[in-house]
C-alpha positions in Angstrom: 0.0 0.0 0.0 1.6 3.5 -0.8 0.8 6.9 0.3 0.9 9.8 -2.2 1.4 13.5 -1.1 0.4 16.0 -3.2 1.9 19.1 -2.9 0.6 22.4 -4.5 3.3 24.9 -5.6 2.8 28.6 -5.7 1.7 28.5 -9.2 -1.4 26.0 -8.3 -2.7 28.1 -5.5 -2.1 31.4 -7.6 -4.4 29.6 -10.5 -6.9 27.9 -7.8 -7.0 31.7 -6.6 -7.7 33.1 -10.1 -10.4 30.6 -10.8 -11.9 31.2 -8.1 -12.0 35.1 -8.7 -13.6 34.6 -12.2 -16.2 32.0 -10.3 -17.3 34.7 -8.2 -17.7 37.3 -10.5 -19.3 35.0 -12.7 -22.1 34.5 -10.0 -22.5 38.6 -9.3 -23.2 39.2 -13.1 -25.2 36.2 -13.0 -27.0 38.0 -9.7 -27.1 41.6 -10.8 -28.4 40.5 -14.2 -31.2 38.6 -12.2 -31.9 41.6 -10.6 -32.0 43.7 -13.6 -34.6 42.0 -15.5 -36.7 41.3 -12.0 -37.0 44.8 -12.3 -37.4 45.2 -16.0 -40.3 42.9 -15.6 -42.0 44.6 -12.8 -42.0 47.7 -14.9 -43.2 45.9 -18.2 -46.0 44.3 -16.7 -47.0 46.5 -13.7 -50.3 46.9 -12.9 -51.9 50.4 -14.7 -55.2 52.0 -15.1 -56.6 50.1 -18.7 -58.8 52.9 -20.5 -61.9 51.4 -21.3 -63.4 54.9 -22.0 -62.1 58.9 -22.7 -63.3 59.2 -18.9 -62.7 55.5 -17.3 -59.8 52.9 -16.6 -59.2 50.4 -15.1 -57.1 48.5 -12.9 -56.8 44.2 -13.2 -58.2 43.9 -9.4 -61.7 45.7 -10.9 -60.7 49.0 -9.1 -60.7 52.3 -11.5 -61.4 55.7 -12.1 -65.0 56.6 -13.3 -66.0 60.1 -13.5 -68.9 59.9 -15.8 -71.4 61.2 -12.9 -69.1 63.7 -13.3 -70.7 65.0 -16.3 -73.4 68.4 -16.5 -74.7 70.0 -19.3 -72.2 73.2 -19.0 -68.5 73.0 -18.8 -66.3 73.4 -16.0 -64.4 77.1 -15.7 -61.7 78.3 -14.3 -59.9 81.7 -14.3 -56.2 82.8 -14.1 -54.0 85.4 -15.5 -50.0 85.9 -16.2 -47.9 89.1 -15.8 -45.1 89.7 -17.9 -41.4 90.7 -17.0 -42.1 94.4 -17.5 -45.7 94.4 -16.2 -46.6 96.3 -19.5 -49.0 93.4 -20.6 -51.4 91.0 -18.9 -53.0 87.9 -19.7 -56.2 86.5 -18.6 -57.6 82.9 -19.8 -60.7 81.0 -18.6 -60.0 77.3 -19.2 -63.0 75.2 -20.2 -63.2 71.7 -19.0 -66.0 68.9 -20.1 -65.0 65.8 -19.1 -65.9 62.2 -20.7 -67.3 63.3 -24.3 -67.1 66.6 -25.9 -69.7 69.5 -26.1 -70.4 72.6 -28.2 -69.2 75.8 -26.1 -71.8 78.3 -26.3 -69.9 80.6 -24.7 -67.9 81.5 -28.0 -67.8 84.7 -29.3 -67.3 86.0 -32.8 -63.6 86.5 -32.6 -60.9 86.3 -35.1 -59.1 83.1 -35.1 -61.3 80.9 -33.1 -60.4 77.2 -32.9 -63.3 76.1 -30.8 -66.2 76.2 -32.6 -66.6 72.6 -32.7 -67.1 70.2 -30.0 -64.2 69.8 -27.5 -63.7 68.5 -24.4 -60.6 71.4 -23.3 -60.7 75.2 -24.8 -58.8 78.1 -23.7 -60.3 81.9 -23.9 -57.0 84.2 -24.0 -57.6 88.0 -23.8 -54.4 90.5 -23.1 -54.6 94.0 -21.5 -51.9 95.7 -23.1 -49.9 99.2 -21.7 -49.8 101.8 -24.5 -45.9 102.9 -24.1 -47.6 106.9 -25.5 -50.5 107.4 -23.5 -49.6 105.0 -20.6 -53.5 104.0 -20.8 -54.5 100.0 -21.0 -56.3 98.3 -23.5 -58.0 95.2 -24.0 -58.2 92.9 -27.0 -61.1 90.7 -27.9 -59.2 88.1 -27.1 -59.0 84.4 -29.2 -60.1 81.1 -28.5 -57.8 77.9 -28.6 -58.9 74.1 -28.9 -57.0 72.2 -26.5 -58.0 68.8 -26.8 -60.8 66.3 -27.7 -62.3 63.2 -25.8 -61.3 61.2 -28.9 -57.7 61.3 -28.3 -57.2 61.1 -24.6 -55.2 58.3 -22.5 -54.8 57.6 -19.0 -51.5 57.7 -16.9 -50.3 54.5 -15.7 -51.8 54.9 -12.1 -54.8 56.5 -13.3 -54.5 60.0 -12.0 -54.2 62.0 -15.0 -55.8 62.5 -18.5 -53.5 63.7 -21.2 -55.7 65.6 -24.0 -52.8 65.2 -27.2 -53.3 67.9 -29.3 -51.1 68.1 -32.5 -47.4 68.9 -31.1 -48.7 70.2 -27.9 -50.7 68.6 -25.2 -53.1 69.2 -22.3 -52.9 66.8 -18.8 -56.0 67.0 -16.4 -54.9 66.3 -13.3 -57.3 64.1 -11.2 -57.6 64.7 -7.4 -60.0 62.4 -5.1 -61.9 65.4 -2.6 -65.4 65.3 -1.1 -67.1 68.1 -1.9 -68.5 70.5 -4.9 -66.4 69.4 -8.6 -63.9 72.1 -9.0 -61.7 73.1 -11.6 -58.2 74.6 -11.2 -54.8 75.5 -12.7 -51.4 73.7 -11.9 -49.1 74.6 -14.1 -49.0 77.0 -17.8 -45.8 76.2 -19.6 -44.6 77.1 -22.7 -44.1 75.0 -25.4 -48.0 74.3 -24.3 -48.1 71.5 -21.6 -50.8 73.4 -19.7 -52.0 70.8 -16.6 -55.3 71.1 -14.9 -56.6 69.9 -12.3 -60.3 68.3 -11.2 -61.0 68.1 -8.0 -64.1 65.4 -7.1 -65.4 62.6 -5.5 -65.4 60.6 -8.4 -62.0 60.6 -9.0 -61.4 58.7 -5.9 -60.9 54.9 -6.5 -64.1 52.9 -7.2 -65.1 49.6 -8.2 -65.8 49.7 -11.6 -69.0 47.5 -12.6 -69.4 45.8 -15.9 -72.6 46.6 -18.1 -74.9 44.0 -17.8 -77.8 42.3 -20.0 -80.9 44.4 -20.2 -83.6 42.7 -18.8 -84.9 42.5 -22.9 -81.9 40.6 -23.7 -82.6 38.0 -20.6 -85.7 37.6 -21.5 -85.2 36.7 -25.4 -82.3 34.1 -23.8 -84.8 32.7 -21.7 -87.4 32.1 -24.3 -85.2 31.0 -27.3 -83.8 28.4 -24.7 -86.9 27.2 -24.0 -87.7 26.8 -27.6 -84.7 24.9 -28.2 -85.4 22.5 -25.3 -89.0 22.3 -26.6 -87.6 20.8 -29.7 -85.2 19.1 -28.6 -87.0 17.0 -26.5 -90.1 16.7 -28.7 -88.1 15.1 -31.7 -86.7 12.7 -29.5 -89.6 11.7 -28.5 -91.3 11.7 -31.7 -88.5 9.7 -32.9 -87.3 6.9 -30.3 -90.9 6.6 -28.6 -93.3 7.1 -31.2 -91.1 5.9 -34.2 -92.0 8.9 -36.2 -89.4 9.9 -39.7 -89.0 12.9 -41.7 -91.0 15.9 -41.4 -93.8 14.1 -38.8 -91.2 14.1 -36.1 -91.7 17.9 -35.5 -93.9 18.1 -32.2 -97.3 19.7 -32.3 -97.0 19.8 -36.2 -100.7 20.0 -36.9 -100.8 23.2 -35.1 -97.3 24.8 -36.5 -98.7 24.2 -40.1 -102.2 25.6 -39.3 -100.4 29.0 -37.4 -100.5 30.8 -40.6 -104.5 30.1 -40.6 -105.1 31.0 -37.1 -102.7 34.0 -37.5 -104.8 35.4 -40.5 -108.2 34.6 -38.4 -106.7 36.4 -35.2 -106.0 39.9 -37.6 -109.3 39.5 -38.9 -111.1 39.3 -35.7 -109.2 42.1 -34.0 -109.7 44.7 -37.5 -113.6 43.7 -37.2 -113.9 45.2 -33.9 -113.5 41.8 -32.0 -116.7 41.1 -33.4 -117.4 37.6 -35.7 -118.8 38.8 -38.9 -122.6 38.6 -39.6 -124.4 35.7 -39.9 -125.7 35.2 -43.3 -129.1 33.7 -44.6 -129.1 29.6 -44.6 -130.4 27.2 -41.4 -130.0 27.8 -37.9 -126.5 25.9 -36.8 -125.8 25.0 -33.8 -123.7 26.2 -31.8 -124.7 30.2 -32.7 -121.9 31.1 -35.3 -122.3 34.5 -33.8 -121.9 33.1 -30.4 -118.8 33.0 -28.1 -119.0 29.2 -28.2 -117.8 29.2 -32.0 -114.9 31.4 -31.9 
């Protein structure tokens, strides 16, 4: 029996030490990349607001954003006004806000270079009150009108708390803030290029259950019946068939009567145009019963 020794030399351990390096980093790239698309994924396939209209979305749980009861017959206002550097010239604009489908704004006024004459869901009424560097004195333009977005081309943000209104290059974001309370309408923000964000204050942008439309009690009704005619069928060629050993067109149930429908169709007409009366009884012998009698309808 012999022993052998194995010794390692300095170049051994130096290569076991390498290896091991390399093993290592192998395993944080492994690790990090592992974290990296853990996080990837949560972003890709996070849970967000799914529009299912211009003014509600919804979350996978059943949870959303509905503000259709939101919706009156006028718009939503709100006032606010800029200064600029030199406080020569001021701005004023009323924002217009009708939320879920778009409206005509009665409000307009026959000024030059008006953009909301159609129906909108966002306008903005500009006027300036200008410094005349002569006379010092004020004055005030008629002002213009600007279309700011439609209900047609809206999305949702991710988490539900915004509507952005696109609008060509430019865009509009209503802001949507869960308060008890009257609906109100504010500004957040006026920047230039136009990104001008509003805000909607109301109780039914808070988080609600969103409920499915249902079947009309019409629809439920026609279900119920066409299923019962199917059953009624159903079961009555089978019996026809197996029990009674009827073929071809004799298997249909109650045939007599479903051929002699037209007939009793064309009587029924006739008796309700006469006045729900049976016609006259002509000359000829008595007959019994009465034809003019209830017993002979």
């Amino acid at each position: 029996m012999s022993t052998h020794f194995v010794c390692s030399s300095p170049s051994s351990r130096k290569a076991y030490r390498k290896s091991s390096f390399i093993k290592m980093c192998k395993n944080s790239i492994l690790n990090c990349m592992l974290i990296f698309f853990s996080f990837l994924y949560s972003l890709t396939y996070a849970d967000v607001c799914v529009k299912k209209s211009s003014c509600v979305c919804e979350f996978s749980n059943g949870t959303g954003i509905d503000l259709s009861l939101a919706v009156k017959s006028t718009f939503y206002t709100v006032d606010t006004y800029e200064i600029n550097a030199n406080e020569s010239q001021y701005t004023f604009s009323t924002f217009f806000y009708h939320p879920c489908f778009d409206a005509l704004l009665e409000a307009n006024k026959p000024v030059a270079n008006n953009t909301c004459t159609i129906s909108l869901s966002l306008c903005q009424y500009s006027k300036s009150l200008t410094q005349d560097n002569v006379t010092g004195n004020f004055v005030i333009d008629k002002g213009v009108y600007a279309y700011m977005g439609s209900s047609n081309d809206t999305e949702f943000t991710a988490d539900g708390s915004s509507i952005i209104y696109h609008n060509g290059p430019s865009s509009a974001i209503v802001q949507l803030v869960c308060t008890e309370g009257e609906n109100k309408l504010a500004v957040n923000s006026l920047t230039v290029p136009r990104l001008i964000a509003l805000t909607f204050y109301s109780r039914y942008a808070c988080l609600t259950r969103i409920e499915e439309p249902g079947r009309s009690f019409g629809s439920t009704l026609l279900i119920i019946f066409f299923s019962f005619v199917v059953f009624y069928l159903v079961l009555g060629i089978c019996t026809k068939k197996f029990l009674m050993g009827a073929t071809g067109i004799e298997v249909i149930p109650n045939l007599g009567f479903w051929m002699d429908l037209p007939n009793l169709v064309k009587d029924g007409w006739a008796f309700m145009i006469n006045g729900f009366k049976l016609p006259a009884r002509g000359a000829g012998p008595v007959t019994s019963p009465d034809p003019n009698s209830y017993d002979s309808i």
